[in-house]
Backbone atoms as SQL, in Angstrom:
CREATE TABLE atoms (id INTEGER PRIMARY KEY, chain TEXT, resi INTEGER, resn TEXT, atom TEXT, x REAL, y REAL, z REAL);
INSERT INTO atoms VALUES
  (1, 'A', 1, 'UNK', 'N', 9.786, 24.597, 30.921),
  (2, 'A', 1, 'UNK', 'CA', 9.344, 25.888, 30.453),
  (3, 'A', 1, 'UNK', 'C', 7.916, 25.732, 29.929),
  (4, 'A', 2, 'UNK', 'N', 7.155, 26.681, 30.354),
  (5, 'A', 2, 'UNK', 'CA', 5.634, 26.867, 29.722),
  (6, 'A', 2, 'UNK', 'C', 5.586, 26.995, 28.322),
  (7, 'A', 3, 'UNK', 'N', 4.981, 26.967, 27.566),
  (8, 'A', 3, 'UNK', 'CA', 4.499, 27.026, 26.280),
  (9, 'A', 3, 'UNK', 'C', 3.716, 28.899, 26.155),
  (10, 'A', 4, 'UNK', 'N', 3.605, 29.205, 24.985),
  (11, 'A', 4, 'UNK', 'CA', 3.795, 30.494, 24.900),
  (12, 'A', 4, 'UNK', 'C', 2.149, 30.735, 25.379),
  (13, 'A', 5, 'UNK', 'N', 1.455, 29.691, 24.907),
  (14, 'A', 5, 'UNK', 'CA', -0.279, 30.065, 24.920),
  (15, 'A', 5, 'UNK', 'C', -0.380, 29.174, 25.513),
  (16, 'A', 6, 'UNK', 'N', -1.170, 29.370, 26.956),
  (17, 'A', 6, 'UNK', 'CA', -2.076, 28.200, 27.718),
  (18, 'A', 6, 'UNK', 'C', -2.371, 27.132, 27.066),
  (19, 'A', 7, 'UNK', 'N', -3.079, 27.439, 26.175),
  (20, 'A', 7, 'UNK', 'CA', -4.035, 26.568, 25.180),
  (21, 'A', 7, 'UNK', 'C', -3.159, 25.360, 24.542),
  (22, 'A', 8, 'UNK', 'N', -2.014, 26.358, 24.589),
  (23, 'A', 8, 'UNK', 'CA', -0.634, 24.699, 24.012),
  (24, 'A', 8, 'UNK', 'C', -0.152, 24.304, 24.892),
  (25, 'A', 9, 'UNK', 'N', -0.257, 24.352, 26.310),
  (26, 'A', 9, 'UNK', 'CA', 0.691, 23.600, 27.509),
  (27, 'A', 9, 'UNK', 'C', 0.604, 22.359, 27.395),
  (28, 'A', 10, 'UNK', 'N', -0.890, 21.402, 26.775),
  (29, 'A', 10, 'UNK', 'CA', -0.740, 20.077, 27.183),
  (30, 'A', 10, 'UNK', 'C', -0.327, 19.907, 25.862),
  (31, 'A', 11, 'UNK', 'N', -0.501, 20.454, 24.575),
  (32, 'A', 11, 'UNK', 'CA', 0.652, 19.727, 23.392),
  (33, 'A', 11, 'UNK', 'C', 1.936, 20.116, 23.346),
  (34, 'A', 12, 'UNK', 'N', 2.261, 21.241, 24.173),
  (35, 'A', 12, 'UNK', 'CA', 3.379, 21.299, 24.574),
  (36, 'A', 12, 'UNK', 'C', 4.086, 19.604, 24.912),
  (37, 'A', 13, 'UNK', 'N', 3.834, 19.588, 26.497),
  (38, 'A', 13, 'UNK', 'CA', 3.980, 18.375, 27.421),
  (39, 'A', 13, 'UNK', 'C', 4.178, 17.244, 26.068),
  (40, 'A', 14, 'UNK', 'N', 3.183, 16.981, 25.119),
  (41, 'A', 14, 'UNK', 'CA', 3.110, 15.626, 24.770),
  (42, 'A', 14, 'UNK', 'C', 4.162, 15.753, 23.538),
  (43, 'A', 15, 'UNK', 'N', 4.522, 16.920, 23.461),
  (44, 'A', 15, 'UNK', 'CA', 5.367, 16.573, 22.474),
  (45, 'A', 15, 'UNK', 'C', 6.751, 16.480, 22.660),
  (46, 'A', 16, 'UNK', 'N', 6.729, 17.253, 24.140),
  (47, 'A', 16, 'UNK', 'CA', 8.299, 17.022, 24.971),
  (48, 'A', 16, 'UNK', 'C', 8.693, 15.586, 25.236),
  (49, 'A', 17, 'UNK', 'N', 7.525, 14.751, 25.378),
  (50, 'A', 17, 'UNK', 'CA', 7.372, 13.770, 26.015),
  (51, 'A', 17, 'UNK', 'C', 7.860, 12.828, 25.096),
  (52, 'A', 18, 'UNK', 'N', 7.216, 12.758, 23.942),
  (53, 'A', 18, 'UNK', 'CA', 7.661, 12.066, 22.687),
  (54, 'A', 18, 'UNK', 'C', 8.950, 12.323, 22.298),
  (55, 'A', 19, 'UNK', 'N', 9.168, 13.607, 21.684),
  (56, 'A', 19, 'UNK', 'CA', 10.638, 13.952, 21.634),
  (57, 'A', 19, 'UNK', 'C', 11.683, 13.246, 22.556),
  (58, 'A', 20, 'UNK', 'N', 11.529, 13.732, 23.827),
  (59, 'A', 20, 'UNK', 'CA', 12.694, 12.847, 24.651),
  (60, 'A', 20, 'UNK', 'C', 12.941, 11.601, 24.664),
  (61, 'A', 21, 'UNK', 'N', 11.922, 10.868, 24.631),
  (62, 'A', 21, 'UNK', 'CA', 11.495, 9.339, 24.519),
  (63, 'A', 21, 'UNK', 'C', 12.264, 8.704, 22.950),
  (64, 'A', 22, 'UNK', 'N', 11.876, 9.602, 21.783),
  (65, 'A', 22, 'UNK', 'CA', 12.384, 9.304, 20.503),
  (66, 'A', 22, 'UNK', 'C', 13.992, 9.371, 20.504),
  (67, 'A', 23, 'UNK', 'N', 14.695, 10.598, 20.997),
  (68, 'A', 23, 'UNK', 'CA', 15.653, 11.322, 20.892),
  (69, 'A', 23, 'UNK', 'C', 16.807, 10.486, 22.127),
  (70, 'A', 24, 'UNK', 'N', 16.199, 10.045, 23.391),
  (71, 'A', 24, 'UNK', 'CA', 17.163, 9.248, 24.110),
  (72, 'A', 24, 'UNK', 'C', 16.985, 7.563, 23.906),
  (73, 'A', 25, 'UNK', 'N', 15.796, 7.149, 23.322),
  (74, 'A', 25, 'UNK', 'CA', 15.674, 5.808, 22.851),
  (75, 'A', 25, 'UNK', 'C', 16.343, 5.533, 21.819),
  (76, 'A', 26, 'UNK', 'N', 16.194, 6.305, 20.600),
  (77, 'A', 26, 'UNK', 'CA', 16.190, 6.232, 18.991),
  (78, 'A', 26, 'UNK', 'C', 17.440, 6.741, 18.503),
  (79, 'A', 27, 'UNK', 'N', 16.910, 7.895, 18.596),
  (80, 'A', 27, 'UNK', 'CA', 18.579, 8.913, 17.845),
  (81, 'A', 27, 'UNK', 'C', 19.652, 8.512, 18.236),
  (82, 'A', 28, 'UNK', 'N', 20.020, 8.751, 19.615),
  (83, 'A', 28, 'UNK', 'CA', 21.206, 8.308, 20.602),
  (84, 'A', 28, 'UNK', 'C', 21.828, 6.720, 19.824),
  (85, 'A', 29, 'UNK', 'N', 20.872, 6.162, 19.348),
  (86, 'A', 29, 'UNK', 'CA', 20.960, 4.701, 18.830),
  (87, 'A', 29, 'UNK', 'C', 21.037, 4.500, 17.434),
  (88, 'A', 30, 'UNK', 'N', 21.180, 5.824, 16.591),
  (89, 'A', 30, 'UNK', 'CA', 21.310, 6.018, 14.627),
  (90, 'A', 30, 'UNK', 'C', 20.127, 6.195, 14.293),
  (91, 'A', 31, 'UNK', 'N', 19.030, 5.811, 15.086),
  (92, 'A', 31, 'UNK', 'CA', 17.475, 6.029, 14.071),
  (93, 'A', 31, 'UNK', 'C', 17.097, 7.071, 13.929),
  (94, 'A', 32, 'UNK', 'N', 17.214, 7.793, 13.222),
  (95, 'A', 32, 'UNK', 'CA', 16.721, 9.013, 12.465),
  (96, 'A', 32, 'UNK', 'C', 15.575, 9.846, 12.016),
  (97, 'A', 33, 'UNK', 'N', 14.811, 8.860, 11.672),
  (98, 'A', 33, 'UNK', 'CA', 13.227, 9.063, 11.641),
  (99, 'A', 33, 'UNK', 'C', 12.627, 9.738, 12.552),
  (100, 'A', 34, 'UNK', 'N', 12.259, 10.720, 12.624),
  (101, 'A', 34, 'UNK', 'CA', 11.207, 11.396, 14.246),
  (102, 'A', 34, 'UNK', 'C', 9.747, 11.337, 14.142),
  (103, 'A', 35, 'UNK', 'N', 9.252, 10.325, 14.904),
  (104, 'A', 35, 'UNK', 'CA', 7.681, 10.097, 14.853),
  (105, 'A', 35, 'UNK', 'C', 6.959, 11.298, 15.751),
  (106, 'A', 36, 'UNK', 'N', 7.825, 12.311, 16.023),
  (107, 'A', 36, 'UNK', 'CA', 7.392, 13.137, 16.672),
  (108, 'A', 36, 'UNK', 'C', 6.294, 14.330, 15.957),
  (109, 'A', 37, 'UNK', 'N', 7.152, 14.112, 14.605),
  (110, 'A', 37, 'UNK', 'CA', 6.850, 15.412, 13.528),
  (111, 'A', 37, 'UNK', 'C', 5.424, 15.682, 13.827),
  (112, 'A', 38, 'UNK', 'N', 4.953, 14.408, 13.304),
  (113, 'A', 38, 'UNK', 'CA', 2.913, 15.307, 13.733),
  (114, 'A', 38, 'UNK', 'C', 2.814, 16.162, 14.453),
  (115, 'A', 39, 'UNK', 'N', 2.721, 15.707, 15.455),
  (116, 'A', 39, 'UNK', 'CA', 2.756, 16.204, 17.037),
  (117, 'A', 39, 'UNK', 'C', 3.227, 17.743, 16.954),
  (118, 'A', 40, 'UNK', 'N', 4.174, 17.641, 16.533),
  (119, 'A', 40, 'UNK', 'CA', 5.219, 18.949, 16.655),
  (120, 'A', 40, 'UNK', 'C', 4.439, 19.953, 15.954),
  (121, 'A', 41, 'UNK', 'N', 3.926, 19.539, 14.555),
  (122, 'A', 41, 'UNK', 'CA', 3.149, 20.241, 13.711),
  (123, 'A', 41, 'UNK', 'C', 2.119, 20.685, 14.455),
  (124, 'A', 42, 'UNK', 'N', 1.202, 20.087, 15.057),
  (125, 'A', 42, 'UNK', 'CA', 0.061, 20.459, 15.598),
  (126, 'A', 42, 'UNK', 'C', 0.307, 21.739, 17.080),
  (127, 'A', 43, 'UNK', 'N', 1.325, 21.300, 17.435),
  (128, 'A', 43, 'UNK', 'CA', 1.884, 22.004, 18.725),
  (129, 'A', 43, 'UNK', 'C', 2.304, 23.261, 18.042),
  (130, 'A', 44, 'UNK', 'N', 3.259, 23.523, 17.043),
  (131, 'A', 44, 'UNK', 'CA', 3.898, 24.717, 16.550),
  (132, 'A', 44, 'UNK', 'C', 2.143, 25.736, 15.556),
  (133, 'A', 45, 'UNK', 'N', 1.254, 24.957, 15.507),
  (134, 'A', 45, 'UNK', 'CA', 0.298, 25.595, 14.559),
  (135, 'A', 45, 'UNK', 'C', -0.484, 26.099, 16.039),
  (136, 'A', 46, 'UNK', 'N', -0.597, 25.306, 17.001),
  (137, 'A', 46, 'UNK', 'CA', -0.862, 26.294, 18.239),
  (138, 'A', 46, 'UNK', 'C', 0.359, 27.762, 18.799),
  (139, 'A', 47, 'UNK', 'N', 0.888, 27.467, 18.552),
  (140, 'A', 47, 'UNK', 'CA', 1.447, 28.304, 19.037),
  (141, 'A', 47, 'UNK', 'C', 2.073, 29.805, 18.220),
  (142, 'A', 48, 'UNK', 'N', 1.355, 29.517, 16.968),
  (143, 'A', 48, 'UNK', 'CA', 1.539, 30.385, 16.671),
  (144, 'A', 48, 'UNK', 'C', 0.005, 31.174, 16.007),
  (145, 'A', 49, 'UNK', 'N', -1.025, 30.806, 16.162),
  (146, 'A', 49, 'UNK', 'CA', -2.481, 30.863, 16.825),
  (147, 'A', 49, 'UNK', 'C', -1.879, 31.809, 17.977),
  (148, 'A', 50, 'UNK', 'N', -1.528, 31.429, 19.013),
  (149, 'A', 50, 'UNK', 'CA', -1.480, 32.076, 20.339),
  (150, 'A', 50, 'UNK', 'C', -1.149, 33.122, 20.071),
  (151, 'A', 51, 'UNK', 'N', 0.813, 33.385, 19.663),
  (152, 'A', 51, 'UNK', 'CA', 1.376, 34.161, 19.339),
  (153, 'A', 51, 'UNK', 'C', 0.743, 35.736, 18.288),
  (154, 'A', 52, 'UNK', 'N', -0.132, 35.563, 17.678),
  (155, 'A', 52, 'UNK', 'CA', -1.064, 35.831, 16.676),
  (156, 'A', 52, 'UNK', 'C', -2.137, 36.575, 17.431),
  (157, 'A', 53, 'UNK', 'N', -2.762, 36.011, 18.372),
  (158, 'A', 53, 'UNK', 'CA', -3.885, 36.091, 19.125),
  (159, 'A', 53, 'UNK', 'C', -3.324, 37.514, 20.063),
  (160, 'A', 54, 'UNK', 'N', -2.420, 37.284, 20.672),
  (161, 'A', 54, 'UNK', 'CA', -1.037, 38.358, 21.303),
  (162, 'A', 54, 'UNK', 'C', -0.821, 39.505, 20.851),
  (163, 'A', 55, 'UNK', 'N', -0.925, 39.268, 19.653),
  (164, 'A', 55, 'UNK', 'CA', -0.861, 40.561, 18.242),
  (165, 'A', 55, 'UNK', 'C', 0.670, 40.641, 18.397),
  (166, 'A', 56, 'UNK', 'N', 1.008, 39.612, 18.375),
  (167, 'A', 56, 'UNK', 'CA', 2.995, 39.569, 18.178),
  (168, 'A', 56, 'UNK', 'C', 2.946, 39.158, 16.875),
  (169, 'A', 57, 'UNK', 'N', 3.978, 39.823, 16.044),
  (170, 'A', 57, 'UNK', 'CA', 4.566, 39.601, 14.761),
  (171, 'A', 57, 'UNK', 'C', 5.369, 38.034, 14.619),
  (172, 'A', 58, 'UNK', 'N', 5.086, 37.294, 13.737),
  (173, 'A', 58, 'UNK', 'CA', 5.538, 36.163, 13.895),
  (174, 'A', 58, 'UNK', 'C', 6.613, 35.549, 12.403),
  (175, 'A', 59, 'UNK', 'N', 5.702, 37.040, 11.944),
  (176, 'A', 59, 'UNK', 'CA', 6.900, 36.636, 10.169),
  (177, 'A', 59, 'UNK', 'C', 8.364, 36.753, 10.702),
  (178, 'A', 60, 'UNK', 'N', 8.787, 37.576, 11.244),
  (179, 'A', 60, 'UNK', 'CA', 10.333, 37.302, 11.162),
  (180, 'A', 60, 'UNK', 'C', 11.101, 36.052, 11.935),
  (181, 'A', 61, 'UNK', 'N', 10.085, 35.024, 12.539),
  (182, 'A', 61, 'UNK', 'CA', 10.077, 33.739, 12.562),
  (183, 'A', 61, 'UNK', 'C', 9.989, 32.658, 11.745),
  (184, 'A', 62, 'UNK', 'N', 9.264, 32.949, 10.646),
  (185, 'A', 62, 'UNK', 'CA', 9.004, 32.114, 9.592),
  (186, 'A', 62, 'UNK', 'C', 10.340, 32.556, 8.405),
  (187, 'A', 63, 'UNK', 'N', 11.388, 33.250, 9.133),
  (188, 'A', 63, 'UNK', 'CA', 11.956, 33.581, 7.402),
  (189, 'A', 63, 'UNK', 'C', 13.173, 32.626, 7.475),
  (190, 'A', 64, 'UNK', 'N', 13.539, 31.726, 6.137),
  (191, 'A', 64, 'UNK', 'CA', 14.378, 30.848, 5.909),
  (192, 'A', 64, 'UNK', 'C', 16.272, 31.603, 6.226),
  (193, 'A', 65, 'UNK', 'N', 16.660, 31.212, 7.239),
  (194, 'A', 65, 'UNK', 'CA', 18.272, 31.569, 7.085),
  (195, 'A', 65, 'UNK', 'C', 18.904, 30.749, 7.240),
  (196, 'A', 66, 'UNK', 'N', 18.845, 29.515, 7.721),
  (197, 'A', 66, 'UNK', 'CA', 20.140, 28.761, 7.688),
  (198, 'A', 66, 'UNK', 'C', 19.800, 28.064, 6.337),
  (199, 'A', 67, 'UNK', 'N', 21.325, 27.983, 5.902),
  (200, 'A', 67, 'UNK', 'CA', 21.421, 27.407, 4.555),
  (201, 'A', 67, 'UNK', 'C', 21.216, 28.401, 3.394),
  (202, 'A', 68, 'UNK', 'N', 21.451, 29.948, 3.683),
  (203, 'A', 68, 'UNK', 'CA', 21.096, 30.816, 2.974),
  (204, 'A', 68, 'UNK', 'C', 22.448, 32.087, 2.967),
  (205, 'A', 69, 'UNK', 'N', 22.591, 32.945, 1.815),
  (206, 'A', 69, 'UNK', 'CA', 23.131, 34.020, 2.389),
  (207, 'A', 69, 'UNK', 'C', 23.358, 34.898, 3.625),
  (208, 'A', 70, 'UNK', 'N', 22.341, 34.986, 3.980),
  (209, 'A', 70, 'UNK', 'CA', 21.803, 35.594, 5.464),
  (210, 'A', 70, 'UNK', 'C', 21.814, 35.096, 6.584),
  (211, 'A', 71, 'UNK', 'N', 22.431, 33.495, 6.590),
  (212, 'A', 71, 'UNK', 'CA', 23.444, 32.604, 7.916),
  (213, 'A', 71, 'UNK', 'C', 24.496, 33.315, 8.530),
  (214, 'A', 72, 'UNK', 'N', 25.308, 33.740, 7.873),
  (215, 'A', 72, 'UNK', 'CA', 26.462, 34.116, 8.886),
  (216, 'A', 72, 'UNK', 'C', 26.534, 35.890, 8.516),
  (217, 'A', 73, 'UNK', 'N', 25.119, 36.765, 8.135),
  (218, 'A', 73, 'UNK', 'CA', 25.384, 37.781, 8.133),
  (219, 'A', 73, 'UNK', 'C', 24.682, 38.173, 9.735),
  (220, 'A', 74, 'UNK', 'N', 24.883, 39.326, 9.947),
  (221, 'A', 74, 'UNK', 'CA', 24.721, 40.150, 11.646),
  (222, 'A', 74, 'UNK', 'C', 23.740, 40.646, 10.964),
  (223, 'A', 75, 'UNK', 'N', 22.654, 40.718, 12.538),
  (224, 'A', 75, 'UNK', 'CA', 21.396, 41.307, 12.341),
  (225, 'A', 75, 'UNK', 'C', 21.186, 42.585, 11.871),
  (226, 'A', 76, 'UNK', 'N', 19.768, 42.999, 11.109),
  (227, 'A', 76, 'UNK', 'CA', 20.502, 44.806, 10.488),
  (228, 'A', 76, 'UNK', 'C', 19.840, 45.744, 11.584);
């Protein structure tokens, strides 16, 4: 799958890349740690730049629900 903004396709890629690599090397194996996080950070701060750029609303992405009251309530 493409990445939402051009501009993130190749940190897209590198972070898929890492992820899978971490996640079927590491995790699969108990290690827990994800050296991915940077990466991910830099990729998700593009993409929501993009998203932004789009003039798409992105707060009701950023709002905390799991682990909250509002987990197992239905959308209003």
């Amino acid at each position: 799958m493409n990445s939402v903004g051009e501009e993130c396709q190749e940190l897209k890629r590198r972070y898929d890349e890492c992820f899978n690599k971490w996640f079927a090397e590491k995790f699969l194996k108990g290690q827990k740690d994800d050296p991915c996080q940077p990466l991910f950070k830099v990729y998700q701060d593009c993409v929501k730049k993009a998203l932004k750029d789009k003039k798409l609303d992105i707060e009701q992405m950023e709002v905390q629900v799991m682990g909250t009251d509002n987990e197992k309530q239905p959308p209003s």
